[in-house]
PyMOL Python script that loads the backbone (N, CA, C, O; Angstrom):
from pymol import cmd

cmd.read_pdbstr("""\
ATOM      1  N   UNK A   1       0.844  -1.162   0.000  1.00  0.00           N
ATOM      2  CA  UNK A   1       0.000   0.000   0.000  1.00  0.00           C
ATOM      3  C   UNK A   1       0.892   1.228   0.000  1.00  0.00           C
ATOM      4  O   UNK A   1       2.038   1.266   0.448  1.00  0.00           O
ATOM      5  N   UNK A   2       0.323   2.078  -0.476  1.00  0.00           N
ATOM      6  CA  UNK A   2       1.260   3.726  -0.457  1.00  0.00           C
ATOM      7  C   UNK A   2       0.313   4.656  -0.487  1.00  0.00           C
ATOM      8  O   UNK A   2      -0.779   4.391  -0.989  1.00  0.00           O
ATOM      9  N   UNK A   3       0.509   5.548  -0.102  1.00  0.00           N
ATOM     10  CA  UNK A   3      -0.515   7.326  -0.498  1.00  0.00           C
ATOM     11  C   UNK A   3       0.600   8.249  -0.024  1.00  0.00           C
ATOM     12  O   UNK A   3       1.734   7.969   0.364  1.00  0.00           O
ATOM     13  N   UNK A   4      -0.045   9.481  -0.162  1.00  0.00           N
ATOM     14  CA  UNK A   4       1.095  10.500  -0.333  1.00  0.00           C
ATOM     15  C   UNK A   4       0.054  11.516   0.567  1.00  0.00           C
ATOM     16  O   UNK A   4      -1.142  11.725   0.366  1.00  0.00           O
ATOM     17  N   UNK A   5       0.809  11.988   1.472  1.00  0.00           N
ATOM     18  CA  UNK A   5       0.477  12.939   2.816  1.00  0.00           C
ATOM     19  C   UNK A   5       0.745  14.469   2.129  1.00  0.00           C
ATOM     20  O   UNK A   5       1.858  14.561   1.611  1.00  0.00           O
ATOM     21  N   UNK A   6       0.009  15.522   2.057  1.00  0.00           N
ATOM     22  CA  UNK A   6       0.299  16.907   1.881  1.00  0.00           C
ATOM     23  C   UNK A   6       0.779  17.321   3.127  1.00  0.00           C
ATOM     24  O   UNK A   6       0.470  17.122   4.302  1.00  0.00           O
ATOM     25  N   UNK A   7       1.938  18.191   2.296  1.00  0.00           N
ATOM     26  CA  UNK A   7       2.592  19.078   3.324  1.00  0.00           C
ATOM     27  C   UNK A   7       1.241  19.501   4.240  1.00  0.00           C
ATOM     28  O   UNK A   7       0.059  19.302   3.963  1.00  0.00           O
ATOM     29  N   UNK A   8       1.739  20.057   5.252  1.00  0.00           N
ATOM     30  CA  UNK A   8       1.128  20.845   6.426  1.00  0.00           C
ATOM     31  C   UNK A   8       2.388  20.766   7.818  1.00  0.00           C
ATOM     32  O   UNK A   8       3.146  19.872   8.195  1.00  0.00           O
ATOM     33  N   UNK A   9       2.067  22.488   8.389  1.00  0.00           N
ATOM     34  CA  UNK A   9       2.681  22.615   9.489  1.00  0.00           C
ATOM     35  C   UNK A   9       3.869  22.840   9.332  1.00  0.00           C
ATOM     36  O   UNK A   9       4.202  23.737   8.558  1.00  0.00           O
ATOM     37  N   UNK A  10       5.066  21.899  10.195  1.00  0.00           N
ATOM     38  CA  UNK A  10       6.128  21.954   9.990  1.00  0.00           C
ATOM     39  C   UNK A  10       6.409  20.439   9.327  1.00  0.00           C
ATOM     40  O   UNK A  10       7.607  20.208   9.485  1.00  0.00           O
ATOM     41  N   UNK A  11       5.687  19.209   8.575  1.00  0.00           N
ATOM     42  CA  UNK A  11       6.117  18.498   7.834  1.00  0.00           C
ATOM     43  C   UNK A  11       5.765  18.660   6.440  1.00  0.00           C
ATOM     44  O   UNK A  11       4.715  19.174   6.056  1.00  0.00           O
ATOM     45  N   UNK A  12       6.663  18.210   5.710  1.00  0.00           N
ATOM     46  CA  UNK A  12       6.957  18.533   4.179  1.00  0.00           C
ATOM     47  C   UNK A  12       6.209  16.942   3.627  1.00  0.00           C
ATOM     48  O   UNK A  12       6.057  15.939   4.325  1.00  0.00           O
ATOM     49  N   UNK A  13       5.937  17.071   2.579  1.00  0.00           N
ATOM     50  CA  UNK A  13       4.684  16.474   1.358  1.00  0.00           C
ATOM     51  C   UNK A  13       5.600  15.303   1.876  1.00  0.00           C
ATOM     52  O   UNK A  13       6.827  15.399   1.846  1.00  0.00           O
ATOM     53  N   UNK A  14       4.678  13.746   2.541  1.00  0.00           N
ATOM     54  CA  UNK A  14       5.862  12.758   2.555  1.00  0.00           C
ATOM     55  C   UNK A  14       4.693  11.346   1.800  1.00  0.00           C
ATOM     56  O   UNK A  14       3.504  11.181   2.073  1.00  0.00           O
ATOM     57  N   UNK A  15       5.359  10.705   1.046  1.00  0.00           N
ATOM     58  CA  UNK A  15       4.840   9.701   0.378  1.00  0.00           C
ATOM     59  C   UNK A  15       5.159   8.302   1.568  1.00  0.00           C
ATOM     60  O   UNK A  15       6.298   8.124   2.000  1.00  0.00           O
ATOM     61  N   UNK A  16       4.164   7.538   1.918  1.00  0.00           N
ATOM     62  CA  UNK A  16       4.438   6.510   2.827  1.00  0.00           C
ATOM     63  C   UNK A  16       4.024   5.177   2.187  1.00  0.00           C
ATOM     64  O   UNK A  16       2.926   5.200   1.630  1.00  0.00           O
ATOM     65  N   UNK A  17       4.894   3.693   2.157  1.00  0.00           N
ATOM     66  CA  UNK A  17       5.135   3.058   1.873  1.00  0.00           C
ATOM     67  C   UNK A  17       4.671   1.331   2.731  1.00  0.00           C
ATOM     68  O   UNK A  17       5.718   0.846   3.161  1.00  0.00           O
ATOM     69  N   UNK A  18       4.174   0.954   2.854  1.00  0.00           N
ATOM     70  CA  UNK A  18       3.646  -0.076   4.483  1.00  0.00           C
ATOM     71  C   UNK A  18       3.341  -1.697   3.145  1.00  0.00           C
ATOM     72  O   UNK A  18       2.741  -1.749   2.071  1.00  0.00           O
ATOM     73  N   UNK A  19       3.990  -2.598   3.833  1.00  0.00           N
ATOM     74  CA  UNK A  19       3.720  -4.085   3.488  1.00  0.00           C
ATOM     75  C   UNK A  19       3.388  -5.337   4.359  1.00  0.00           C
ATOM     76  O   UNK A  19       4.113  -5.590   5.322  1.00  0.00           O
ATOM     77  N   UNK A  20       2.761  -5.803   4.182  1.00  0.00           N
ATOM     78  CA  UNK A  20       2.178  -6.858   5.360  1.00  0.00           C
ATOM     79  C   UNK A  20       2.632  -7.740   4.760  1.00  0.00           C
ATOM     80  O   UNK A  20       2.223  -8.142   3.671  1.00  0.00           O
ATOM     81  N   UNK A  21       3.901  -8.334   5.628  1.00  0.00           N
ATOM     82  CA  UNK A  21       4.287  -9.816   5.086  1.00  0.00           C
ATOM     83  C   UNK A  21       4.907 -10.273   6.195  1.00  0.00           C
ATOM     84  O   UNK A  21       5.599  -9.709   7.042  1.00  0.00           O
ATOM     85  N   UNK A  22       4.385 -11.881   5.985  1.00  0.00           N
ATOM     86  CA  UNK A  22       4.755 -12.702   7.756  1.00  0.00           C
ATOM     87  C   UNK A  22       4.407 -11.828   8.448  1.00  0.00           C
ATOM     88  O   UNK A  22       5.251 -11.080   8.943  1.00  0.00           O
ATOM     89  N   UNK A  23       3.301 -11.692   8.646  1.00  0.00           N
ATOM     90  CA  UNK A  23       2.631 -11.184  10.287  1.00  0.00           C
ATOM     91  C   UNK A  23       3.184  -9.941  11.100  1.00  0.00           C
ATOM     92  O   UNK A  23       3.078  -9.703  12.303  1.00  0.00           O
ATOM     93  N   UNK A  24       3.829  -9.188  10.058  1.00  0.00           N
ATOM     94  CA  UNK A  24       4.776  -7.974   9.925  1.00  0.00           C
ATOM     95  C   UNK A  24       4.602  -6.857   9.678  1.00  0.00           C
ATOM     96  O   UNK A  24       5.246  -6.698   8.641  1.00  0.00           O
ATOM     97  N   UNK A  25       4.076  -5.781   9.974  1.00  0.00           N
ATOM     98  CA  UNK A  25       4.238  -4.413   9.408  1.00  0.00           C
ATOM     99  C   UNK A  25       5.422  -3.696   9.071  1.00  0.00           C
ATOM    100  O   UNK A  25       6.262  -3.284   9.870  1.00  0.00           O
ATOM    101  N   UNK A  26       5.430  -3.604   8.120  1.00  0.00           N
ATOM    102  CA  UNK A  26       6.901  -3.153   7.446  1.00  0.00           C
ATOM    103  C   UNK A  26       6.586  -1.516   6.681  1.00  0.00           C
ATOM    104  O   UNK A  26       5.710  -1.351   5.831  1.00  0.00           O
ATOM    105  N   UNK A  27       7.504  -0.406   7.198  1.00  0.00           N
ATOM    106  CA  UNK A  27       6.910   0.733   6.720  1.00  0.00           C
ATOM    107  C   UNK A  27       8.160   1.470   6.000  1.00  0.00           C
ATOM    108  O   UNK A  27       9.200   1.293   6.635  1.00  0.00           O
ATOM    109  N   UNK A  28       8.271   2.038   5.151  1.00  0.00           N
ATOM    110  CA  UNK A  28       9.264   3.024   4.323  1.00  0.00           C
ATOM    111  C   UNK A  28       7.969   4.576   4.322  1.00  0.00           C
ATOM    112  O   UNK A  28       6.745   4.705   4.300  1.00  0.00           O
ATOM    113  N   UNK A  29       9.375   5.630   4.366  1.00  0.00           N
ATOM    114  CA  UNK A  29       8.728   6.755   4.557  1.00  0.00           C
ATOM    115  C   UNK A  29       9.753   7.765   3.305  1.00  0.00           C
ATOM    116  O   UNK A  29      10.975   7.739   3.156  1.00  0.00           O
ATOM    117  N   UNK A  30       8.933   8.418   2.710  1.00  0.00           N
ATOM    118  CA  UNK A  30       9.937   9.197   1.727  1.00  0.00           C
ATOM    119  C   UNK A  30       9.358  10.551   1.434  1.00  0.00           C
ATOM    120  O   UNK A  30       8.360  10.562   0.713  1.00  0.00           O
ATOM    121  N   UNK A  31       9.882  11.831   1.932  1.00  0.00           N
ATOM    122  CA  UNK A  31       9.962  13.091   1.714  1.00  0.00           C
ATOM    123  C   UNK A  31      10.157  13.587   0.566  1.00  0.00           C
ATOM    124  O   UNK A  31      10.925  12.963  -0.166  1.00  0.00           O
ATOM    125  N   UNK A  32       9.764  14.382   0.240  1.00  0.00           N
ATOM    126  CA  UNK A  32       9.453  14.871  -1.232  1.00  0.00           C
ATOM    127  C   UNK A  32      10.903  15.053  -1.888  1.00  0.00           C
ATOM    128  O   UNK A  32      11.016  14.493  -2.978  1.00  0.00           O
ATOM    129  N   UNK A  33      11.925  15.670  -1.465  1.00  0.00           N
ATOM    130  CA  UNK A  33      13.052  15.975  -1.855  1.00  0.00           C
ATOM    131  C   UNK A  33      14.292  14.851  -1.718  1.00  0.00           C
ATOM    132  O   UNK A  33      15.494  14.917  -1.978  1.00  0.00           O
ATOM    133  N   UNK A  34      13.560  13.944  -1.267  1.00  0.00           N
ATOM    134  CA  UNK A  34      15.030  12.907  -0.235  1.00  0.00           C
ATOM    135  C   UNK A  34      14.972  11.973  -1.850  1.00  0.00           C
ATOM    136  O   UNK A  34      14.046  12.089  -2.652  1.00  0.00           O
ATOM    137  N   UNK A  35      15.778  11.375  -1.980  1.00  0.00           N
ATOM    138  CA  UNK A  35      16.671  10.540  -2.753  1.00  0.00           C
ATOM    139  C   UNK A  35      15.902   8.943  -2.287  1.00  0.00           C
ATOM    140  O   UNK A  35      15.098   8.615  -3.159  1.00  0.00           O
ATOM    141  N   UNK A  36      15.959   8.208  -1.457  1.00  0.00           N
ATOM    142  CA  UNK A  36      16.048   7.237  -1.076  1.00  0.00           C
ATOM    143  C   UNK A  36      14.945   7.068   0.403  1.00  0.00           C
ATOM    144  O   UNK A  36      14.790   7.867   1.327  1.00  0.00           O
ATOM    145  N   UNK A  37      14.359   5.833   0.192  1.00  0.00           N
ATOM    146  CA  UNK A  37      13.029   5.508   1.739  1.00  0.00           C
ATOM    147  C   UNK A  37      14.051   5.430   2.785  1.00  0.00           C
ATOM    148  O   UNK A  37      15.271   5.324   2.659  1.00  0.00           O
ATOM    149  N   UNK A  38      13.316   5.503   3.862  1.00  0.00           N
ATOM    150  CA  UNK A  38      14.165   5.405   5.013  1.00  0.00           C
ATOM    151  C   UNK A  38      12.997   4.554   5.810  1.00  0.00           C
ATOM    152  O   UNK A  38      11.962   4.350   5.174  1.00  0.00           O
ATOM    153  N   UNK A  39      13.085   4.050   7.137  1.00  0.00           N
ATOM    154  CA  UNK A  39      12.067   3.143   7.912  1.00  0.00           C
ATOM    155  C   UNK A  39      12.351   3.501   9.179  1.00  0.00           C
ATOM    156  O   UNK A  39      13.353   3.378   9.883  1.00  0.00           O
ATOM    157  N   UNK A  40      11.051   4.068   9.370  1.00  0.00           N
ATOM    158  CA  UNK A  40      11.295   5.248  10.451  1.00  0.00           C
ATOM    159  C   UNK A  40      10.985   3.856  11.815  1.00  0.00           C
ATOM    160  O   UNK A  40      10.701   2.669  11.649  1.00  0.00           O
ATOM    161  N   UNK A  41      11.132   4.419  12.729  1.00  0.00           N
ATOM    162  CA  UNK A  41      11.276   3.884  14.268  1.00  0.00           C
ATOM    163  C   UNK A  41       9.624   3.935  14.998  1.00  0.00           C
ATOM    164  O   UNK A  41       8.903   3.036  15.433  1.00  0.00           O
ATOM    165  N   UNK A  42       9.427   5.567  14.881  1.00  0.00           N
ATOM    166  CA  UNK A  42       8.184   6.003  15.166  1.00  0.00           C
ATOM    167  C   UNK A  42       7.250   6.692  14.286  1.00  0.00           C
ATOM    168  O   UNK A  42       7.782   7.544  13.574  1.00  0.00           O
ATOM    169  N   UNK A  43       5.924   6.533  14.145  1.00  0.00           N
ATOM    170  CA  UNK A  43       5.433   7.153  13.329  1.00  0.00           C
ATOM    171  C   UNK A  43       4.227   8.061  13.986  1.00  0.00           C
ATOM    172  O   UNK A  43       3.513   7.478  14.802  1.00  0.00           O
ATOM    173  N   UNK A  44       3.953   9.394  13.707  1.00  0.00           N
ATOM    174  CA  UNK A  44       2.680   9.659  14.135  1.00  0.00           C
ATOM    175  C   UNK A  44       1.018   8.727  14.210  1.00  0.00           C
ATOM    176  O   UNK A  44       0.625   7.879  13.410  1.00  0.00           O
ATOM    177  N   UNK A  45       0.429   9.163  15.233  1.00  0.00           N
ATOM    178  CA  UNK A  45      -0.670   8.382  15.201  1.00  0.00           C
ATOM    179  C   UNK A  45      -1.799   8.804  14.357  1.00  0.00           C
ATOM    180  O   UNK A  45      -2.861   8.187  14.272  1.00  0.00           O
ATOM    181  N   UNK A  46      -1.409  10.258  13.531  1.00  0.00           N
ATOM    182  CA  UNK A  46      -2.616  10.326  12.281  1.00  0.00           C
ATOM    183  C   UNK A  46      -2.330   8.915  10.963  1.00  0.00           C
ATOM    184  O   UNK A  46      -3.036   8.511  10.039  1.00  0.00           O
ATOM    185  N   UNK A  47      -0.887   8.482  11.500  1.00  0.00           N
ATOM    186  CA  UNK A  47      -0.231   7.849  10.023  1.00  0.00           C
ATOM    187  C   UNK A  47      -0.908   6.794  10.274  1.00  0.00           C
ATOM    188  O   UNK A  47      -1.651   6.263   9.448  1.00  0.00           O
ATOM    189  N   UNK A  48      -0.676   6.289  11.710  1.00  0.00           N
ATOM    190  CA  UNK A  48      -1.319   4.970  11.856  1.00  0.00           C
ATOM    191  C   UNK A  48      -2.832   4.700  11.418  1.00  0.00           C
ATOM    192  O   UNK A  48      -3.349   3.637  11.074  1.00  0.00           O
ATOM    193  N   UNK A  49      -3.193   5.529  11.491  1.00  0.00           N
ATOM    194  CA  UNK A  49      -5.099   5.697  11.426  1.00  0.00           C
ATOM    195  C   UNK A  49      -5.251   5.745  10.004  1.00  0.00           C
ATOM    196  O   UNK A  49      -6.205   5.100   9.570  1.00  0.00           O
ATOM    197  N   UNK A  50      -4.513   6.377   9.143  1.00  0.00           N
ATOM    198  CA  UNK A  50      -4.633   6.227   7.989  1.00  0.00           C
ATOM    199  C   UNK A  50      -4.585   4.963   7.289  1.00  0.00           C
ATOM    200  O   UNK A  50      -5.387   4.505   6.475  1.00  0.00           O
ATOM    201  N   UNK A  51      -2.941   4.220   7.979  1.00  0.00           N
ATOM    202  CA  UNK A  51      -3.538   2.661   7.558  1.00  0.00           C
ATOM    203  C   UNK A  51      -4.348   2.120   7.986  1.00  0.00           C
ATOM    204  O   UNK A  51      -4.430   1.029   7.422  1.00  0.00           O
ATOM    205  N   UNK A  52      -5.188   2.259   8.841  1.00  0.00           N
ATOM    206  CA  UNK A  52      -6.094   1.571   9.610  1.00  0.00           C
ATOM    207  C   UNK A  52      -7.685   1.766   8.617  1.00  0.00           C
ATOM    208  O   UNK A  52      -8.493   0.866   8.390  1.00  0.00           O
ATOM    209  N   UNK A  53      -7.756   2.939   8.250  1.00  0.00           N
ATOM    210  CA  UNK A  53      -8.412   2.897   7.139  1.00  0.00           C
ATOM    211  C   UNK A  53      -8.245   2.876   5.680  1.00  0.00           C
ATOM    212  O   UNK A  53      -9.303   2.800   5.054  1.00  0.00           O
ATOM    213  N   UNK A  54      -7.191   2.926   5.010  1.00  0.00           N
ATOM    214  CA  UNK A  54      -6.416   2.031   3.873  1.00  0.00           C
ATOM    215  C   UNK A  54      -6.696   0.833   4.043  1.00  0.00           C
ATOM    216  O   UNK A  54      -7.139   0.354   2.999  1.00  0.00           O
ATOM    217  N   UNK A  55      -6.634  -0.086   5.098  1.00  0.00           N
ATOM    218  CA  UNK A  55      -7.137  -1.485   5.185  1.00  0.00           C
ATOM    219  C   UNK A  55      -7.838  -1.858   5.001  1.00  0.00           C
ATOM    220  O   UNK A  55      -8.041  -2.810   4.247  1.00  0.00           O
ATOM    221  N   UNK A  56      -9.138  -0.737   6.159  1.00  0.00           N
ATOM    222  CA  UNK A  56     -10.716  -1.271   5.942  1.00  0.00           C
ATOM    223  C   UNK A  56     -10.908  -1.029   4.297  1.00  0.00           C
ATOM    224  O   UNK A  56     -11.156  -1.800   3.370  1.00  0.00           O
ATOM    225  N   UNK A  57     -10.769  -0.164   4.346  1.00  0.00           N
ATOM    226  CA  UNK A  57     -11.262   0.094   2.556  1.00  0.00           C
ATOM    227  C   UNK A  57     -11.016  -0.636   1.570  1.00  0.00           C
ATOM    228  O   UNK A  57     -11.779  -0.489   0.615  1.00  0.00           O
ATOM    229  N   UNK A  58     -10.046  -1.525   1.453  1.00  0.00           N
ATOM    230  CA  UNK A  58      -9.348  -2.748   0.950  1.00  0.00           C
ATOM    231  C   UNK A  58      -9.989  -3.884   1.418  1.00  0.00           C
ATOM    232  O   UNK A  58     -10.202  -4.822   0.649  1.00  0.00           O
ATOM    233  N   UNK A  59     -10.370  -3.924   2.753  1.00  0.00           N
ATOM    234  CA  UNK A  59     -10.957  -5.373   3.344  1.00  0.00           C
ATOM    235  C   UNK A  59     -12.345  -4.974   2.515  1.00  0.00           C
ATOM    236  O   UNK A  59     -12.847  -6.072   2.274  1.00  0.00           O
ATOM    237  N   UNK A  60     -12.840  -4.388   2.198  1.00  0.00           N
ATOM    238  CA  UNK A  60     -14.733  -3.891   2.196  1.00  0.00           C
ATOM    239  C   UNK A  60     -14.462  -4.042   0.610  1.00  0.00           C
ATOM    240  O   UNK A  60     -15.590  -4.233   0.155  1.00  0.00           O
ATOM    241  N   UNK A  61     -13.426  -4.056  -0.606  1.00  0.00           N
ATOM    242  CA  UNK A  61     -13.409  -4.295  -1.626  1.00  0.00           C
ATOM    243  C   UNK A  61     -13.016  -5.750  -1.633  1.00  0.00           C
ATOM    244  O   UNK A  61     -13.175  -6.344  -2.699  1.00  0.00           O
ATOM    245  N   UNK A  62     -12.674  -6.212  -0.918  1.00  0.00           N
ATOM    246  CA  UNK A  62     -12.261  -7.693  -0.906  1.00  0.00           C
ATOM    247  C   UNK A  62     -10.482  -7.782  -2.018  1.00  0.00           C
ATOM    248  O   UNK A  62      -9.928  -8.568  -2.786  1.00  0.00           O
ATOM    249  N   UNK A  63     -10.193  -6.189  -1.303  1.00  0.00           N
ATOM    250  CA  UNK A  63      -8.622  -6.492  -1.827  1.00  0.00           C
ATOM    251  C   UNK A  63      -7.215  -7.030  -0.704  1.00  0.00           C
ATOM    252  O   UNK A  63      -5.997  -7.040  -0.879  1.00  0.00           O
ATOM    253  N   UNK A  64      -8.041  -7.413   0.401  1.00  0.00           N
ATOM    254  CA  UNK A  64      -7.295  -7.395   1.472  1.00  0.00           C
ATOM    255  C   UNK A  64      -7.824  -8.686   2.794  1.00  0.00           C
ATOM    256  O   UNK A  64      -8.951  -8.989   3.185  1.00  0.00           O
ATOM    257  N   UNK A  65      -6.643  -9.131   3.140  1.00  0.00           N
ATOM    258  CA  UNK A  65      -7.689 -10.329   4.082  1.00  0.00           C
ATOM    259  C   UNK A  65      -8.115  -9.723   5.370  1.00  0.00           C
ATOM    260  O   UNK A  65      -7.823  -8.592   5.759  1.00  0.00           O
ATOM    261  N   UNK A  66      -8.849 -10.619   5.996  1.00  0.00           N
ATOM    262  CA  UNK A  66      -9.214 -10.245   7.620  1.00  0.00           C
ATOM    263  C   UNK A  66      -8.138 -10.065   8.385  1.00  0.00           C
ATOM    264  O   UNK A  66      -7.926  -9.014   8.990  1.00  0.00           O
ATOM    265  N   UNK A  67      -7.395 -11.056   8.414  1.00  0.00           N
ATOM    266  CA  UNK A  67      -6.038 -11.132   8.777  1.00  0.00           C
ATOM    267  C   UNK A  67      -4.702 -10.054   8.461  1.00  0.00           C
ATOM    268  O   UNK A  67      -3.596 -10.004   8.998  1.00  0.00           O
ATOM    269  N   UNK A  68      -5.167  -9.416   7.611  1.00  0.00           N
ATOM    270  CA  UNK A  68      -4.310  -8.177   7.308  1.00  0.00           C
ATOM    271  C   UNK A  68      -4.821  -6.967   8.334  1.00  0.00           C
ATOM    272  O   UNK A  68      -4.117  -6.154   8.933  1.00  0.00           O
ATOM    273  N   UNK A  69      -6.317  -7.111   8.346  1.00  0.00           N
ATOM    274  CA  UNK A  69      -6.968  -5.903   9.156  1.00  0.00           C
ATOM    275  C   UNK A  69      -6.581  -6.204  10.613  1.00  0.00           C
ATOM    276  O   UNK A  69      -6.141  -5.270  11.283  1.00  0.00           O
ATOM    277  N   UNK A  70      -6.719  -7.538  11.215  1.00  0.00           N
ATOM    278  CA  UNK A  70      -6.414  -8.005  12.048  1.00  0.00           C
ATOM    279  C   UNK A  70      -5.291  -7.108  12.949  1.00  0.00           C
ATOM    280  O   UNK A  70      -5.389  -6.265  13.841  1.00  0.00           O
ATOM    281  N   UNK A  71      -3.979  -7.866  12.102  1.00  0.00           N
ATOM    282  CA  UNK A  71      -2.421  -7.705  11.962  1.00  0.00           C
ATOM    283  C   UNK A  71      -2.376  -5.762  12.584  1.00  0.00           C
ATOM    284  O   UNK A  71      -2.153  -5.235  13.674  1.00  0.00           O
ATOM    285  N   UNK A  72      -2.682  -5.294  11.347  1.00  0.00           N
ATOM    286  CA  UNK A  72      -2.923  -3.478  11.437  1.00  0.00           C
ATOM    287  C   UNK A  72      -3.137  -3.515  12.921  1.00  0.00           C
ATOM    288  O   UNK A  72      -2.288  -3.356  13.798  1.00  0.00           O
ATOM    289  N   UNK A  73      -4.218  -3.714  13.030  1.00  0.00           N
ATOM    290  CA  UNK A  73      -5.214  -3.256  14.426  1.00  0.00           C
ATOM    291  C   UNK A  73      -4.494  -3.764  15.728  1.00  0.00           C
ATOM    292  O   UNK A  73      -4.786  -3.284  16.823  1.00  0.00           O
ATOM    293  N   UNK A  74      -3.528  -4.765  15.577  1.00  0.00           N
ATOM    294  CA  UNK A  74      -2.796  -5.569  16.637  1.00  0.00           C
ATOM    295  C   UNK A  74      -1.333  -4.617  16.761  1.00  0.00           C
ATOM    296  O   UNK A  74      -0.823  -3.975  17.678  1.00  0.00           O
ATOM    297  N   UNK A  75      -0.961  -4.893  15.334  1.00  0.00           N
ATOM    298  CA  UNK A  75       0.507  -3.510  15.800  1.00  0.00           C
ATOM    299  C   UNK A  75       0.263  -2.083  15.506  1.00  0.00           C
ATOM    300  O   UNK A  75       1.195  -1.444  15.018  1.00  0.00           O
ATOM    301  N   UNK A  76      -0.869  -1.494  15.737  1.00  0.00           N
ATOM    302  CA  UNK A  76      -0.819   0.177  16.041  1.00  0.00           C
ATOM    303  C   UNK A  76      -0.993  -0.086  17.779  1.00  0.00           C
ATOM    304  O   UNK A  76      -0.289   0.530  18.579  1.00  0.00           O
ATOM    305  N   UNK A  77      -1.716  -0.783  18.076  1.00  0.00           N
ATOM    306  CA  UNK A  77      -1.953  -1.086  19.716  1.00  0.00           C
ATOM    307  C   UNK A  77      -0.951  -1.035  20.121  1.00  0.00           C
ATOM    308  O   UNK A  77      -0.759  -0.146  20.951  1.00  0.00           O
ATOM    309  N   UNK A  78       0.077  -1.843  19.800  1.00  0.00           N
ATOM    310  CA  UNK A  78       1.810  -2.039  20.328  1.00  0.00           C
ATOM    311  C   UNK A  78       2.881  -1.280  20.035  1.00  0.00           C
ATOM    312  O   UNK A  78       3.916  -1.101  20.679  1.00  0.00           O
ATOM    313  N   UNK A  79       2.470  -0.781  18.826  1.00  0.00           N
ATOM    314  CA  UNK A  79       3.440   0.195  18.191  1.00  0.00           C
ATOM    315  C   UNK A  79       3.937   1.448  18.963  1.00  0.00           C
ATOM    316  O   UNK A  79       3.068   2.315  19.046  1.00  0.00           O
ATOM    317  N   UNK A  80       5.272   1.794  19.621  1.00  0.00           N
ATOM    318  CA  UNK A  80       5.149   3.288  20.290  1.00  0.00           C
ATOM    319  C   UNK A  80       4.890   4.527  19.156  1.00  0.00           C
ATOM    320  O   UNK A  80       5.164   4.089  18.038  1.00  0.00           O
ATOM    321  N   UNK A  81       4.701   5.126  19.136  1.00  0.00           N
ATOM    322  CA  UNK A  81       3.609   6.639  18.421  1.00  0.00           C
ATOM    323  C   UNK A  81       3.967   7.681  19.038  1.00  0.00           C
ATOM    324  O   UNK A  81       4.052   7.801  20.260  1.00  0.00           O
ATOM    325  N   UNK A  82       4.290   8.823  17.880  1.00  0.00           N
ATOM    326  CA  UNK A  82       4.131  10.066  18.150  1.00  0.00           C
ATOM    327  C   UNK A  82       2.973  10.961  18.464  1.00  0.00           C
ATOM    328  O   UNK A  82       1.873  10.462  18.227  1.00  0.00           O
ATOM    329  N   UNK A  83       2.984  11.950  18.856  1.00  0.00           N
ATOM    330  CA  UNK A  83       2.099  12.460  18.920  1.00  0.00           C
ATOM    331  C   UNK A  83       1.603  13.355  17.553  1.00  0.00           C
ATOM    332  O   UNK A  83       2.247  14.271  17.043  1.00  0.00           O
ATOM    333  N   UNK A  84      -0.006  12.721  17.006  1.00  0.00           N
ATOM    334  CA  UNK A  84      -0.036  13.969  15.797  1.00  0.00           C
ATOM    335  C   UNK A  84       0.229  15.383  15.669  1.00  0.00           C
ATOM    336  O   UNK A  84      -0.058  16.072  16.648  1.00  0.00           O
ATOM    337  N   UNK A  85       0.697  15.926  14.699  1.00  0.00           N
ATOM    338  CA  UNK A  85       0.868  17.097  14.466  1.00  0.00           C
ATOM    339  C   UNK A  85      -0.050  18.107  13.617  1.00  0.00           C
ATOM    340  O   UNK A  85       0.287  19.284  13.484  1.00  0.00           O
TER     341      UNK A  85
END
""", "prot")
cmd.dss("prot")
cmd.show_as("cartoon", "prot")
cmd.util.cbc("prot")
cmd.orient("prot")
């Protein structure tokens, strides 16, 4: 999955990158100007919510399993998080 975040505030336009494989959330994050993804540590909790509905919306087209929504919903719970901005 990917979408692309508009600038606002003090963060710049960042395109985000997330793969569910082996029971894994795997995330790349890439800024408009940067060269190369990076895989950040922490992510804000608007980001998380966004996949959280990237999922559903995928589970409700039947592009995505239960078990993917599952997975999401299990590591934002665990995940440490920034605070939104």
């Amino acid at each position: 999955m990917e979408w692309t975040e508009k600038s606002s505030g003090t963060r710049p336009t960042t395109t985000y990158r997330v793969s569910l494989f082996s029971g894994v959330v795997h995330w790349q994050r890439k800024e408009k100007d940067a060269e190369k993804w990076e895989t950040p540590k922490l992510l804000p909790t608007d980001v998380w919510e966004r996949l959280i509905e990237e999922v559903d919306k995928r589970y409700q087209r039947r592009r995505a399993r239960h078990e993917d929504v599952l997975l999401v919903r299990s590591a934002y719970q665990k995940a440490p998080k920034l605070p939104s901005a």
